[in-house]
N, C-alpha and C positions, 0 to 999 in steps of 0.2 A: 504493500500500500504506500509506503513512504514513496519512492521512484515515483509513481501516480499523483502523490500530493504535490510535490517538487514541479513534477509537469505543470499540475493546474496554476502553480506562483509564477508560472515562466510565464504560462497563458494569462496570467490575471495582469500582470505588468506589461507585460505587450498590447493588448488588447482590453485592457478595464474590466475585465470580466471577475464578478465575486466569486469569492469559492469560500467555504467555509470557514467558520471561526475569523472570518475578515470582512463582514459585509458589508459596516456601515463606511459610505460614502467622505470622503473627510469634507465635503461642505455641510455634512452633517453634523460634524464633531467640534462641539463648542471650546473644547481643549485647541483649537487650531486658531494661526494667526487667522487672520478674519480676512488678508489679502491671499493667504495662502486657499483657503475654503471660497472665497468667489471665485478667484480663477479657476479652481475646481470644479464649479460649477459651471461655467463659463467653457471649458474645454469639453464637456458631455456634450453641450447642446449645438442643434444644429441650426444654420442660421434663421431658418423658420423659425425654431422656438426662441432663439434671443428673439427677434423681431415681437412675436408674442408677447413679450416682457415690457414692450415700450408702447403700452397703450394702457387705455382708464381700466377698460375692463378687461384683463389678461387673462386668457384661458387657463385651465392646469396642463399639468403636462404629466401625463399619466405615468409614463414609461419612466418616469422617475419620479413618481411620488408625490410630485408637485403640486396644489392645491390650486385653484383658482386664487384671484385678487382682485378685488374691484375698490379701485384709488377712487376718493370723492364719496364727502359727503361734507354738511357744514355744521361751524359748533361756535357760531360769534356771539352768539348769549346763551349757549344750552344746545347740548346733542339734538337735528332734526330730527332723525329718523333712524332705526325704524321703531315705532313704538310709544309710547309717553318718559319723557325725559323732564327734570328740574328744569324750567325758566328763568332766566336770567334778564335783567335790564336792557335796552338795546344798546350794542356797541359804544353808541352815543352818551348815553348814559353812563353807563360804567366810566367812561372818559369823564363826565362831571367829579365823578370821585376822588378825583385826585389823592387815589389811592394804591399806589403799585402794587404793597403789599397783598392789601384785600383783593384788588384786580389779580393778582399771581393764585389766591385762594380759590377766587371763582372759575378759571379756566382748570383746578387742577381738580376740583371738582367736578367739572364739565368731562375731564379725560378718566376719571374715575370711574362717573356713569358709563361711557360711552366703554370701557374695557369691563366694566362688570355686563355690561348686555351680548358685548363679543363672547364671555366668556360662557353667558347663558345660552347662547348660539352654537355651542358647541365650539369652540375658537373660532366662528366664521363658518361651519359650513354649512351649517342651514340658514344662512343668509343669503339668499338668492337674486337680491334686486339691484339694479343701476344704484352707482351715485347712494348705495344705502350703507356700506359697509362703516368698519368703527374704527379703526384705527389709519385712518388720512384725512384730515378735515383740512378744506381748502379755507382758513382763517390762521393768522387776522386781517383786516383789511385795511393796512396801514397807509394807503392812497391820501393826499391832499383834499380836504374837503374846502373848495375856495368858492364852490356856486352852489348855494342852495337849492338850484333847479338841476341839480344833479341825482338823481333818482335814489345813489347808494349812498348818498350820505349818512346816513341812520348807521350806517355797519361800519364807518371809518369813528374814529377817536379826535377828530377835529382840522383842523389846521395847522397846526402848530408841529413842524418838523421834531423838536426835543420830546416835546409831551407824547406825540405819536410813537416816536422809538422807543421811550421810556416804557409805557403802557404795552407796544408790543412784543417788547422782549419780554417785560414782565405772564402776558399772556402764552408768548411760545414756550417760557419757560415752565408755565403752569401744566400747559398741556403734554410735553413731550416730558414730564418727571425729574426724578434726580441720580436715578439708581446709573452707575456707572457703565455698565452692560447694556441694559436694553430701556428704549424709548418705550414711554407707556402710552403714545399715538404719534405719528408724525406728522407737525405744527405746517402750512403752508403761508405765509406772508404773501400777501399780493395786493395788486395788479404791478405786475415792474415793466416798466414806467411810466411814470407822467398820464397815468387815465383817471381821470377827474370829470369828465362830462360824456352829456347824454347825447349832444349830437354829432351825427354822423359816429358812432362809436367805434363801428367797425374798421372805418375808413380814416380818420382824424386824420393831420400828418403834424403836431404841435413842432415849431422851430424853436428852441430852447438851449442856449449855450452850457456847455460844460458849469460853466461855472455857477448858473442857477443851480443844474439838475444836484451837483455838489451840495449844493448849500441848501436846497430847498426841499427839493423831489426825492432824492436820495436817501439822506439822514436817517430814516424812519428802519428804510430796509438796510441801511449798513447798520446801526443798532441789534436789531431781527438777527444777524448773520453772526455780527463780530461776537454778540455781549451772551446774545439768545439760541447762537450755534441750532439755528432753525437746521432741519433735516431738510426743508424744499421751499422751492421761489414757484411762485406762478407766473408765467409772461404776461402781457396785455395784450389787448386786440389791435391795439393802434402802433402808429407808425412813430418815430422818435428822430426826428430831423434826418427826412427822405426814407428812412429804414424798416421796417417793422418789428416790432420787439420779438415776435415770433421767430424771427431769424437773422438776428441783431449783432455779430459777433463782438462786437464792442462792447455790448450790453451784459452779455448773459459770460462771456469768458474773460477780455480783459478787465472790467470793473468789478461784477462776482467775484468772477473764481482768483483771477491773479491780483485784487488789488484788497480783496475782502476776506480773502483765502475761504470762500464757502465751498463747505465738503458736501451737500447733497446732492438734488438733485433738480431738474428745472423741467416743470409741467408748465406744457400750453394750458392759457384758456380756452373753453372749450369752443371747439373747431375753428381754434387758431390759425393751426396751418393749411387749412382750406379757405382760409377767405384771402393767404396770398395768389388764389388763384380766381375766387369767385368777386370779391367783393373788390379787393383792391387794385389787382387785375396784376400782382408784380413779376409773378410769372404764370407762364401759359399752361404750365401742368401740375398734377400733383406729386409727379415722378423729381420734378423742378424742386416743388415744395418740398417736398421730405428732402432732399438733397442739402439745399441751403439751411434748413430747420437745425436737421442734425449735425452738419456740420458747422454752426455757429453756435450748437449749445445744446441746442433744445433736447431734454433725453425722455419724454414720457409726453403722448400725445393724450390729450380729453379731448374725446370727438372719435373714434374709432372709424376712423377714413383713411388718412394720408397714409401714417405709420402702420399700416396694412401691407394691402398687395400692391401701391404705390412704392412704397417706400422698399418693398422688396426687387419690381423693376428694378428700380434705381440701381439695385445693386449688383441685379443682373447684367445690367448697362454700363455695368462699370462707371458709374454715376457717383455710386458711395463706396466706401472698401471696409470690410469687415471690421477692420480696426475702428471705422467709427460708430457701429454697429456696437461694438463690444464694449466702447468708453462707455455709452447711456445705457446700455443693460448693468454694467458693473455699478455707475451711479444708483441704478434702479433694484438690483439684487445687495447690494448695501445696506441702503434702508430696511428692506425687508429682512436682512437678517439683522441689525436692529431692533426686529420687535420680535424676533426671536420667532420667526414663522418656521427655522431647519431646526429649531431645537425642540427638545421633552419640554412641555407648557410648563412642568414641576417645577423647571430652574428659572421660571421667569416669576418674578415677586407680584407683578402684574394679572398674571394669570388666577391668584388667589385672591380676586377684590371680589365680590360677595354682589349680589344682583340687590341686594335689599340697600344698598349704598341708592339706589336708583330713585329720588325724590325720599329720600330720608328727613327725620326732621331736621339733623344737621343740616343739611341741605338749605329745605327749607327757610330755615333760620339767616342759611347765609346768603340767599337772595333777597329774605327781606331787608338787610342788611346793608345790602347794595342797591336795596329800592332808596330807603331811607338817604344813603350816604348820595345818593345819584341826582337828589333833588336840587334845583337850585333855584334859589331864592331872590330874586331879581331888586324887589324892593319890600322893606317890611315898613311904611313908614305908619306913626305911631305906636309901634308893634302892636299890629292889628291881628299877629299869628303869633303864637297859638291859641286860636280862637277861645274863648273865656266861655263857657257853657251859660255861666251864669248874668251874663249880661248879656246875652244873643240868643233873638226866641224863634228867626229863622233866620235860612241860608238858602240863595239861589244859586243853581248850579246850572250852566249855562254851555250849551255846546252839542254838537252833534254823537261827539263821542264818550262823553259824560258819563253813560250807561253803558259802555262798552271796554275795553279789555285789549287793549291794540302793541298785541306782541313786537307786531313791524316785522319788515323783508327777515326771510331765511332763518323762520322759529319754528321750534317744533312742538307738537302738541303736549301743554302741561300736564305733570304728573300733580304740580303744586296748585290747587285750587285758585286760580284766577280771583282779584279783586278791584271791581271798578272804581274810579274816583266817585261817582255816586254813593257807589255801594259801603267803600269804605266810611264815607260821611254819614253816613245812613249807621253804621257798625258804630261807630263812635258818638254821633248823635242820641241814640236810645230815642227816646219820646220825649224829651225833653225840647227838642229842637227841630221845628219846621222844615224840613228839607223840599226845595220846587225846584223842580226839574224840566227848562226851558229846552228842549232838544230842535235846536235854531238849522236849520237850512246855510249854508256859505251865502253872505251876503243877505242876510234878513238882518233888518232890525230890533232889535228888542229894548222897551222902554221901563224894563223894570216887571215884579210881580206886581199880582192885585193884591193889596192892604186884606181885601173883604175875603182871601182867599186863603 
């Protein structure tokens, strides 16, 4: 038998083939350098399945055990989906708080739930949907908010370059944990760069010199990177003086990667690299797009088109060369083994967070928290608040949404029992205190309650 065993070692090093008492894979083996175990990984697959690797919703890959993965979902005040998750203030909000700390509590509470329902999913694999999965949430969204007619303002942290990188880092840090080994979800900062408005979005071409984007546009996501060692950038849809950020190489390699020294990875938004061909018209194909994409940076498509069967021409065409095929899977099988998806769940500290963490009163507690701290008080003259029960025998309350509950863009449905500013006055009032509820039209007047009423 020995001669026989001998054979199969000669055969299992020649040709990868397990033979007993040796099976496990070393991009399996957490004992292994971590650059030695991706290219491990990396020399199994064949360019099909790398390509596979570089898209939102990546298939598994059976013949080696591999699991699906679907990148994308969002957590800028509270995990969307899938399911009922704690609610959080909007972005906006939490920004009032001028609270890094508390804001670092709320996002790691956010990453908390969002890994206690992964792990109720059986680590992911009865999670079946787009865009639903829990451990890649494409926040925070540390964009310039400079036009209030900008549809996403509500999900950015304000205007203010310091404050926004302050509060973002503070958030990637909350979310992607502290434990030295493995992220407990992978944080994504975005839109890079300069996407602040709603028109023309797709198309925009902002002219903006160096030395703004330095000082103004930038700040946010060099914080994000340097301080908050985010795991991924998102690109923007728009174009950045002639260029599109979606295939930027200035943008996404020498300012990133070589000036910022960021080690993740960089996802399109979504169907980025298709609208270099639809909308903006920069090149004629998508064979084009995937070409220029991934060779300027871009390593993970959302939108499941280009970085397909596009981007595999390409390389049939000798358009791309496998080398740049291997940089954004390696970027992209990195991460992933960051959350520890080739390892036993047992060694991840993450894996043991408890589904009942999910709208806990803790929780609870610490949204109301950031309701309270999120409020801001414009003018109190007199100090007319905190309303006296005892000298005030009614209250009007005025407004269309007065009796409503208005989460705002990209929330997911409460686990935490919702409370309207009616409702809440109403809770605090008892019977002591008249409460009238004018629910006004935009642009009606109103001249007051009726005395007799």
């Amino acid at each position: 038998m020995r001669p026989f065993y001998f054979l199969c070692i000669a055969f299992q090093i020649l040709f990868s083939i397990p033979v007993p008492g040796n099976t496990q894979e070393l991009f399996r083996n957490p004992a292994a350098a971590q650059h030695d175990r991706i290219t491990d990984l990396l020399s199994r697959l064949t360019v099909e399945e790398k390509i596979s690797l570089l898209r939102a919703t990546s298939p598994g890959i059976p013949r080696l055990e591999i699991d699906k993965y679907y990148h994308g979902n969002e957590a800028l005040h509270g995990v969307v989906r899938p399911g009922r998750f704690t609610v959080f203030p909007q972005a906006i909000g939490l920004a009032s708080m001028w609270n890094p700390e508390l804001h670092q509590q709320v996002a790691s509470a956010i990453s908390d739930e969002a890994r206690a329902r992964w792990n109720e999913l059986e680590q992911g694999r009865l999670q079946t949907y787009r865009f639903t999965d829990l451990l890649t949430f494409w926040s925070p969204t540390v964009n310039m908010a400079r036009d209030p007619r900008w549809g996403r303002t509500p999900e950015t942290y304000g205007e203010d370059p310091f404050l926004s990188g302050v509060l973002g880092t503070a958030f990637v840090k909350g979310l992607q944990g502290e434990d030295k080994q493995y992220l407990k979800i992978v944080a994504t900062p975005k839109h890079f760069a300069a996407n602040n408005e709603e028109h023309n979005r797709f198309v925009c071409n902002p002219q903006i010199s160096e030395r703004q984007l330095r000082e103004y546009y930038f700040p946010a996501f060099e914080m994000c990177v340097r301080e908050g060692k985010a795991a991924s950038i998102m690109s923007a849809y728009n174009a950045l003086n002639n260029v599109p950020c979606t295939a930027n190489p200035w943008l996404l390699n020498k300012v990133l990667r070589e000036d910022w020294g960021f080690n993740g990875y960089v996802v399109s938004d979504c169907g980025g690299p298709s609208l270099l061909v639809s909308a903006m018209k920069y090149v004629k194909t998508k064979e084009a797009a995937a070409t220029l994409s991934i060779k300027a940076g871009l390593d993970l498509e959302c939108g499941d088109d280009v970085y397909i069967e596009p981007l595999l021409n390409a390389y049939n065409q000798y358009m791309v060369s496998e080398a740049d095929i291997d940089s954004a899977a390696y970027r992209v099988i990195r991460a992933r083994m960051h959350l520890g998806l080739f390892d036993d769940p047992s060694l991840n500290p993450y894996s043991q967070i408890p589904v009942s963490v999910i709208g806990s009163e803790k929780h609870k507690e610490l949204a109301l928290e950031a309701a309270r701290q999120s409020i801001v008080l414009l003018k109190n003259e007199k100090n007319t608040l905190p309303i006296n029960p005892q000298k005030v025998k009614s209250i009007a309350v005025v407004g269309i949404n007065a009796a409503n509950s208005e989460f705002g863009d990209y929330s997911g449905a409460p686990v935490n029992e919702p409370v309207s500013v009616l409702q809440g006055l109403r809770n605090r009032a008892g019977d002591r205190i008249k409460i009238v509820h004018a629910p006004l039209e935009i642009g009606q007047r109103w001249y007051g309650t009726d005395p007799g009423r």
